[in-house]
GUVOKE-213073 format. One record per residue (C-alpha): z, y, x; residue number from 1. Coordinates in nm, 4 decimals. Last residue first. Example, Ala and Ser with C-alpha at 12.3 -4.5 7.8 and 13.67 -1.06 7.14 Angstrom:
2
<node pz="0.7140" py="-0.1060" px="1.3670" num="2"/>
<node pz="0.7800" py="-0.4500" px="1.2300" num="1"/>
! end
This chain:
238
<node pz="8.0054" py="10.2697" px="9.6592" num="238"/>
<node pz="8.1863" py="10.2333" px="9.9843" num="237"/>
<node pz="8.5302" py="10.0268" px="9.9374" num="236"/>
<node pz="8.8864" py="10.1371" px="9.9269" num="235"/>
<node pz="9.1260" py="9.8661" px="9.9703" num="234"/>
<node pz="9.3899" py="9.7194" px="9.7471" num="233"/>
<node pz="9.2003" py="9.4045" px="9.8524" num="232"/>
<node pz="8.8868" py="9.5301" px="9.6843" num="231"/>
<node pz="8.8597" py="9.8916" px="9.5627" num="230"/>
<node pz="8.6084" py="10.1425" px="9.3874" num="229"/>
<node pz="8.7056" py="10.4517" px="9.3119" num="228"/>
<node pz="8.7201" py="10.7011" px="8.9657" num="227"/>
<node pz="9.1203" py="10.7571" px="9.0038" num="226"/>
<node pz="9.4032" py="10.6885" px="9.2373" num="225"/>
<node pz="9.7416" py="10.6872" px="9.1893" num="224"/>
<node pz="10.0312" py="10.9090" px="9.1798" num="223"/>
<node pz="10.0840" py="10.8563" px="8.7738" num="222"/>
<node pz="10.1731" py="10.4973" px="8.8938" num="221"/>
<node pz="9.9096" py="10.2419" px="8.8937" num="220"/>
<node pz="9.9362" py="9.9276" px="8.6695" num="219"/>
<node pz="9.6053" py="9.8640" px="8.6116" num="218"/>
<node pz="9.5088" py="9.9087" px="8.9318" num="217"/>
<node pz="9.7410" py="9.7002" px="9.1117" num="216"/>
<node pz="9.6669" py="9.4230" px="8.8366" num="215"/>
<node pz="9.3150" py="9.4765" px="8.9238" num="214"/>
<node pz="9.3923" py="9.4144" px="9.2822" num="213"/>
<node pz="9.5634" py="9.1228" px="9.2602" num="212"/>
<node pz="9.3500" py="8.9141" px="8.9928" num="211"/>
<node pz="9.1080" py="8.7443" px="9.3247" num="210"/>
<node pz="9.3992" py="8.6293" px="9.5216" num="209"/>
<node pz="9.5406" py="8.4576" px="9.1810" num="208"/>
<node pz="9.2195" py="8.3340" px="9.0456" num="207"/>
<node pz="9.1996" py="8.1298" px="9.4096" num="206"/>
<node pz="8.9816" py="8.2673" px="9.7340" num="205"/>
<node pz="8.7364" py="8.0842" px="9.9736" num="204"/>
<node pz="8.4875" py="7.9751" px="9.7017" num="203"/>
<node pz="8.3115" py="7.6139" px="9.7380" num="202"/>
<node pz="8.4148" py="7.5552" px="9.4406" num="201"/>
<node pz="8.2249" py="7.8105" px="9.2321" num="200"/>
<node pz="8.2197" py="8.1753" px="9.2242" num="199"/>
<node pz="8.0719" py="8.1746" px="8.8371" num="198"/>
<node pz="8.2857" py="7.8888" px="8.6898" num="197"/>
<node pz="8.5462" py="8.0194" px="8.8923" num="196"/>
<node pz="8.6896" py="8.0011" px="9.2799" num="195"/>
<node pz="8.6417" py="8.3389" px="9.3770" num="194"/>
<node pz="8.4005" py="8.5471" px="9.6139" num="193"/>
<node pz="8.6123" py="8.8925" px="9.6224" num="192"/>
<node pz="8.7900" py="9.0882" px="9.3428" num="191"/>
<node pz="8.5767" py="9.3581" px="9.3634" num="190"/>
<node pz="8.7173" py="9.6676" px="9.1909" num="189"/>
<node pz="8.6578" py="10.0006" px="8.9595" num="188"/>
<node pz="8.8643" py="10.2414" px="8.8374" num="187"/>
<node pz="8.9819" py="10.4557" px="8.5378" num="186"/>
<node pz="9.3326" py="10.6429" px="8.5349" num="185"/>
<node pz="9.4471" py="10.8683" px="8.2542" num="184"/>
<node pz="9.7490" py="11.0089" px="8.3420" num="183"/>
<node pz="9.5989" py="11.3994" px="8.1331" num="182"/>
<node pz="9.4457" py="11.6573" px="8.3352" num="181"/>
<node pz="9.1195" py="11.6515" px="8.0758" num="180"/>
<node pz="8.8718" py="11.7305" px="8.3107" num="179"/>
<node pz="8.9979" py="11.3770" px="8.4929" num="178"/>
<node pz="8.8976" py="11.1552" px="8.2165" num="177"/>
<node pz="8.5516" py="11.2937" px="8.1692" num="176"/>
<node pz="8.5455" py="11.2324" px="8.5908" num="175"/>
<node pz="8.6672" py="10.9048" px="8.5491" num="174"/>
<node pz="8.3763" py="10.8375" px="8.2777" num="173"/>
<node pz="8.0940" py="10.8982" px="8.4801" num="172"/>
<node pz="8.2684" py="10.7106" px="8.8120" num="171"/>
<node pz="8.3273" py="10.4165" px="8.6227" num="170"/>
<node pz="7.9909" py="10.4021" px="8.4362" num="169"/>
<node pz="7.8360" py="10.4792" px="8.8338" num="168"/>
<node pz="8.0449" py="10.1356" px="8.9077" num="167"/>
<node pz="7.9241" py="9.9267" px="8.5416" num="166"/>
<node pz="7.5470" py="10.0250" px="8.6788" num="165"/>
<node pz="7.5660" py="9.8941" px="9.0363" num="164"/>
<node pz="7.7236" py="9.5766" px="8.8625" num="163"/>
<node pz="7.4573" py="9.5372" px="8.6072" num="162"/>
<node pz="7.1835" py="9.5885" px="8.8841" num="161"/>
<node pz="7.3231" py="9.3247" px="9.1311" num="160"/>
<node pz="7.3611" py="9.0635" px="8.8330" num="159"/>
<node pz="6.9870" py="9.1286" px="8.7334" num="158"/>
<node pz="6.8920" py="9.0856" px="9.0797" num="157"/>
<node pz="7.0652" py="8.7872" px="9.1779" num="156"/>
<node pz="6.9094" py="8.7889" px="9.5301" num="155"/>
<node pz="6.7912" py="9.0920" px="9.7331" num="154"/>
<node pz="7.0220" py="9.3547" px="9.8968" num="153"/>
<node pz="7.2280" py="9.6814" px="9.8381" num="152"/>
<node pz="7.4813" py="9.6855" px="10.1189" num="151"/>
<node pz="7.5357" py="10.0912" px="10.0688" num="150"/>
<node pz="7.4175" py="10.0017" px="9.7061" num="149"/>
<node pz="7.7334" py="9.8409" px="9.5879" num="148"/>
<node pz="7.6950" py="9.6110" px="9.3038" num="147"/>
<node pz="7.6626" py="9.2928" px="9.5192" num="146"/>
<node pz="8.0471" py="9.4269" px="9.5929" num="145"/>
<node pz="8.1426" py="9.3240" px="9.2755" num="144"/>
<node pz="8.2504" py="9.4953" px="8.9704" num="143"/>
<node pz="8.5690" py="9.4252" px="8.7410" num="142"/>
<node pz="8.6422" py="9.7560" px="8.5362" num="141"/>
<node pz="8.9926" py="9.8491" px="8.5455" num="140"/>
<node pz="9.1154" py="10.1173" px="8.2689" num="139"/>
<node pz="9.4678" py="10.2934" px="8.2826" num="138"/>
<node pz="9.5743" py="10.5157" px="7.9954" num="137"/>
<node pz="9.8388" py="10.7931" px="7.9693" num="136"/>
<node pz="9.8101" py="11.1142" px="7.8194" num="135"/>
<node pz="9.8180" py="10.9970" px="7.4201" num="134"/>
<node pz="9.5297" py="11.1737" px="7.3119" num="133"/>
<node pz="9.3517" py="11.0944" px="7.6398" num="132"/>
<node pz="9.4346" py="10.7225" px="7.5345" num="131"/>
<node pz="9.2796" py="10.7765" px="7.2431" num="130"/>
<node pz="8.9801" py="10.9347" px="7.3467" num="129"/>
<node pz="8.9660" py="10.6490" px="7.6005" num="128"/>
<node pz="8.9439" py="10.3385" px="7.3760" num="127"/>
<node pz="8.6230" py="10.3447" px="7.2077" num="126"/>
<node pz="8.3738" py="10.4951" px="7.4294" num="125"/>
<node pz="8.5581" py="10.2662" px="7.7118" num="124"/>
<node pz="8.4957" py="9.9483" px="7.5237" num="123"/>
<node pz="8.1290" py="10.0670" px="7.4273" num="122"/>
<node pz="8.0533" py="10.0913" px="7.7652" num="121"/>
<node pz="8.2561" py="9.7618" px="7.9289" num="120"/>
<node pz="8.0112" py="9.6167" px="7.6573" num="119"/>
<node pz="7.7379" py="9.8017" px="7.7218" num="118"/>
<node pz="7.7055" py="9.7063" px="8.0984" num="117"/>
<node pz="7.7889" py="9.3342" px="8.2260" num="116"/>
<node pz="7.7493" py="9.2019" px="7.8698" num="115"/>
<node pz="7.4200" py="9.3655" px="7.7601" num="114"/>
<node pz="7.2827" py="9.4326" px="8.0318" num="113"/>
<node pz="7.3095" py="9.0662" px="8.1042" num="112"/>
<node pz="7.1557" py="8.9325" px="7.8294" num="111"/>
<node pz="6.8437" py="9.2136" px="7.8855" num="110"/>
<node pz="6.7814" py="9.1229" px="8.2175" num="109"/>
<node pz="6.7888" py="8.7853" px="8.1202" num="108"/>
<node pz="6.5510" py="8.8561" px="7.8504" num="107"/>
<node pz="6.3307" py="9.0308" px="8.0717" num="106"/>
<node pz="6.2667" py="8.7678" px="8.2807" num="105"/>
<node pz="6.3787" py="8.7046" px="8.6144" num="104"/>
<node pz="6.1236" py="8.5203" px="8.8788" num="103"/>
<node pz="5.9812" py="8.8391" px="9.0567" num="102"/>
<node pz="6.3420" py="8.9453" px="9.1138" num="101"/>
<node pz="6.4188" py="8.6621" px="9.3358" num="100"/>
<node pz="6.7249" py="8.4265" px="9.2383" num="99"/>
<node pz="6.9014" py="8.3191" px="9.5978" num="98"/>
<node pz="7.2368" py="8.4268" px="9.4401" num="97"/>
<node pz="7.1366" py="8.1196" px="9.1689" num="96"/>
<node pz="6.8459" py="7.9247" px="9.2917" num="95"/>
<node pz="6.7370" py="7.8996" px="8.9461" num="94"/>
<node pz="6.8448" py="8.1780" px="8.6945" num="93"/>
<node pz="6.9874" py="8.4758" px="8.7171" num="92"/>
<node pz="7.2313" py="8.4201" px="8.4585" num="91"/>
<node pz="7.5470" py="8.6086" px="8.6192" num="90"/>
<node pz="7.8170" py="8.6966" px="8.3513" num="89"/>
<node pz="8.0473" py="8.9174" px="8.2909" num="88"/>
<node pz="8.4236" py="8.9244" px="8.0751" num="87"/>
<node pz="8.6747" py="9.1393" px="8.3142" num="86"/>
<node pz="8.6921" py="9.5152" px="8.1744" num="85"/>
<node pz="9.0669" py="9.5665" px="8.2074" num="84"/>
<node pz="9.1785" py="9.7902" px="7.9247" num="83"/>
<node pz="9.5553" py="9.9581" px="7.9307" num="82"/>
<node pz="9.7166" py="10.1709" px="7.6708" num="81"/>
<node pz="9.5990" py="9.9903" px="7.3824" num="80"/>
<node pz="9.7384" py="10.0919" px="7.0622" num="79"/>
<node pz="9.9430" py="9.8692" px="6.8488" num="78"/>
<node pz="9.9099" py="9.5069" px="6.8163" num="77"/>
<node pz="9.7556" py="9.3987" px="6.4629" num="76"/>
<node pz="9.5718" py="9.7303" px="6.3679" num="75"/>
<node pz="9.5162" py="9.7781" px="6.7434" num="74"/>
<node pz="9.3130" py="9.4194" px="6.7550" num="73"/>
<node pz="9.1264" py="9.5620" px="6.4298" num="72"/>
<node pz="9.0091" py="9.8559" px="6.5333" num="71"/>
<node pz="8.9136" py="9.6546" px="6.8739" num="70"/>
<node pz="8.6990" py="9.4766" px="6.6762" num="69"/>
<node pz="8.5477" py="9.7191" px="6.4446" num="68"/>
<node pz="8.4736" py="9.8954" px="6.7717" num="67"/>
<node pz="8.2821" py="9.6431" px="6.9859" num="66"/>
<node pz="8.0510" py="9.4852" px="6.6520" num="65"/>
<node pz="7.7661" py="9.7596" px="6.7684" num="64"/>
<node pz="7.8569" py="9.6183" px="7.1867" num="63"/>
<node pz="7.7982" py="9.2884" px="7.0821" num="62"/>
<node pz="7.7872" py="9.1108" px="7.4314" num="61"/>
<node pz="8.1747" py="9.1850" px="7.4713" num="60"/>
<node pz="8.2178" py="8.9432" px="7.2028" num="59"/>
<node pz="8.6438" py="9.0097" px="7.1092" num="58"/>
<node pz="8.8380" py="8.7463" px="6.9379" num="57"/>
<node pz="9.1727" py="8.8109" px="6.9878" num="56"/>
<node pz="9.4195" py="8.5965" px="7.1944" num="55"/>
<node pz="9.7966" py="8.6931" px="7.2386" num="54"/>
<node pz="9.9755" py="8.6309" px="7.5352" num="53"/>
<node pz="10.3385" py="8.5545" px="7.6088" num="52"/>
<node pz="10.3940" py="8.3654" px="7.9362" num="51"/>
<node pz="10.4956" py="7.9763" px="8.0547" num="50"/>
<node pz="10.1496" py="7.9001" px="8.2116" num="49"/>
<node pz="10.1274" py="7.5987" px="7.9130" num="48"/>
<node pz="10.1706" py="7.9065" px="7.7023" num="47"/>
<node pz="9.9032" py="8.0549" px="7.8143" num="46"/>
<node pz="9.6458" py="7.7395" px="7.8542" num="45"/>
<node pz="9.7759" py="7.6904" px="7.4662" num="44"/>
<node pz="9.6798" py="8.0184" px="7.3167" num="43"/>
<node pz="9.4083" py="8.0372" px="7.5754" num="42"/>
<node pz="9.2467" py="7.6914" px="7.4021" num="41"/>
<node pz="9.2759" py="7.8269" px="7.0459" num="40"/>
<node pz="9.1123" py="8.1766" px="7.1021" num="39"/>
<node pz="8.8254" py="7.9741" px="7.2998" num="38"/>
<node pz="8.8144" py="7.7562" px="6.9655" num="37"/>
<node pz="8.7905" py="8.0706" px="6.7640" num="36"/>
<node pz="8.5022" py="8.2600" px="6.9618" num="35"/>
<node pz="8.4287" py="8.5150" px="7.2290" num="34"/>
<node pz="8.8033" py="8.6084" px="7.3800" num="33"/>
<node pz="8.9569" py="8.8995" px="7.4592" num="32"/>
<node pz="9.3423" py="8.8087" px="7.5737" num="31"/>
<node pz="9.5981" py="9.0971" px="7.4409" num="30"/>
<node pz="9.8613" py="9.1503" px="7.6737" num="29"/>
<node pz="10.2427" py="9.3164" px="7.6287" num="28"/>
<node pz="10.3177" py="9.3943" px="7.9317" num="27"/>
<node pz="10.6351" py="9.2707" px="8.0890" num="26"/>
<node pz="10.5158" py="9.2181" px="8.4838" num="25"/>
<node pz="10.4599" py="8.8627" px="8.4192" num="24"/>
<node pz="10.2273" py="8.9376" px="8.0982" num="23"/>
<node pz="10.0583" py="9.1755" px="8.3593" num="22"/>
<node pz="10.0275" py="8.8455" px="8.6046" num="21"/>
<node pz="9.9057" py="8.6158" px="8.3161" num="20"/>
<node pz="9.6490" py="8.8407" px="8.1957" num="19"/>
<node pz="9.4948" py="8.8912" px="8.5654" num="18"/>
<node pz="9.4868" py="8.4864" px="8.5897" num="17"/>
<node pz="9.3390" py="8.4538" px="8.2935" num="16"/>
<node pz="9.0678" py="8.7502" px="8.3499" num="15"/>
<node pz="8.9825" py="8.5937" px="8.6955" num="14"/>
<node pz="8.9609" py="8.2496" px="8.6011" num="13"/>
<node pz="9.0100" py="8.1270" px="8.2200" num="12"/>
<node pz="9.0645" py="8.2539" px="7.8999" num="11"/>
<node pz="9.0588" py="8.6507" px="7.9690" num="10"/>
<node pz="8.7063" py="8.7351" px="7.9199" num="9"/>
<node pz="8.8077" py="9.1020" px="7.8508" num="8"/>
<node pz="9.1972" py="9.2291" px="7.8721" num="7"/>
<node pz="9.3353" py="9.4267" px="7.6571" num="6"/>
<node pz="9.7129" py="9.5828" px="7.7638" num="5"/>
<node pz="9.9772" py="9.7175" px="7.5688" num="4"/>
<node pz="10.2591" py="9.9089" px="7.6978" num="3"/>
<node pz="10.6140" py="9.7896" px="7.6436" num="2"/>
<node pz="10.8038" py="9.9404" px="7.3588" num="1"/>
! end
């Protein structure tokens, strides 16, 4: 049976566009979506794109409801052998990537902690003992390079912090994957400035551009590389 893949925030942009091209490549995907309606709308933006995938309701900003969720998407599907951690958000606030950190509030701090950080957390705490059980799993967390603290710099704070964060989670739990010798591959990637409701118009690259290098990643030979950071099928400084 083809391997099963979950990925996060997978109704529109990036994630759609990454769950279209592994549904392309004869995966079997699994869309995470927050609500019922959003479930409703990828069933039919999917098909419309002419590819299989199957929408689950999945609120990566409740990381305590994370596991009775995925429980239940496994129940339905099978195991997942391949998570792409996609669904963020950036909330800084007026002036957008011009947002100061003496104008964020806790609480968007907090929102996006939530989402950017413990959810890709509690999705990893969940899945990876089984797929170490199994000896073969391939996880893709979707960072950015405002994450990377060689180039660290002001503006969007909270987003900046959440995305430094969700790369040192990467590198934490590639190196709990590695100890156990099994193909169990976890990175991280940028996929560049990209037209979506985030990126905006005015963005230089489509969905498509911006999906490629996750998809690379997430389906990596046993060969491939582990616990790095990537854009363009590049490797980038942390």
């Amino acid at each position: 049976m083809a391997k099963l893949a979950l990925v996060t925030g997978a109704n529109r942009g990036i994630g759609f566009a990454i769950a279209r091209e592994l549904a392309l490549r004869g995966l079997r995907v699994v869309a995470g979506v927050r609500s019922a309606e959003k479930a409703l709308q990828a069933s039919t933006d999917f098909e419309a794109a002419g590819v299989k995938v199957e929408p689950a309701m999945l609120d990566v900003a409740d990381a305590a409801g994370i596991p009775g969720a995925l429980a239940e998407i496994e129940r339905i599907n099978g195991t997942i052998d391949v998570l792409v951690n996609n669904a963020a958000i950036m909330i800084d606030g007026p002036g957008g990537f011009g947002a100061s950190l003496f104008d964020m509030t806790d609480d968007v701090f907090r929102q996006t902690w939530n989402t950017n950080v413990l959810g890709p957390a509690a999705t990893m705490r969940a899945l990876l003992p089984g797929m170490m059980a199994r000896r073969f799993g391939r996880v893709v967390n979707l960072s950015s390079r405002a994450g990377q603290l060689s180039g660290m710099g002001s503006g969007f704070p909270a987003y900046r912090v959440s995305k430094a964060a969700l790369n040192a989670l990467t590198r934490i739990a590639a190196a709990e994957a590695a100890a156990s010798k099994e193909d169990v591959k976890i990175n991280v990637c940028s996929p560049g400035w990209v037209r979506t409701g985030m990126g905006g118009a005015d963005a230089p690259r489509s969905p498509e551009t911006g999906a490629d290098t996750a998809v690379w990643l997430a389906t990596l030979d046993r060969d491939g590389p582990s616990g790095g950071f990537f854009e363009d099928r590049e490797s980038l400084p942390w």
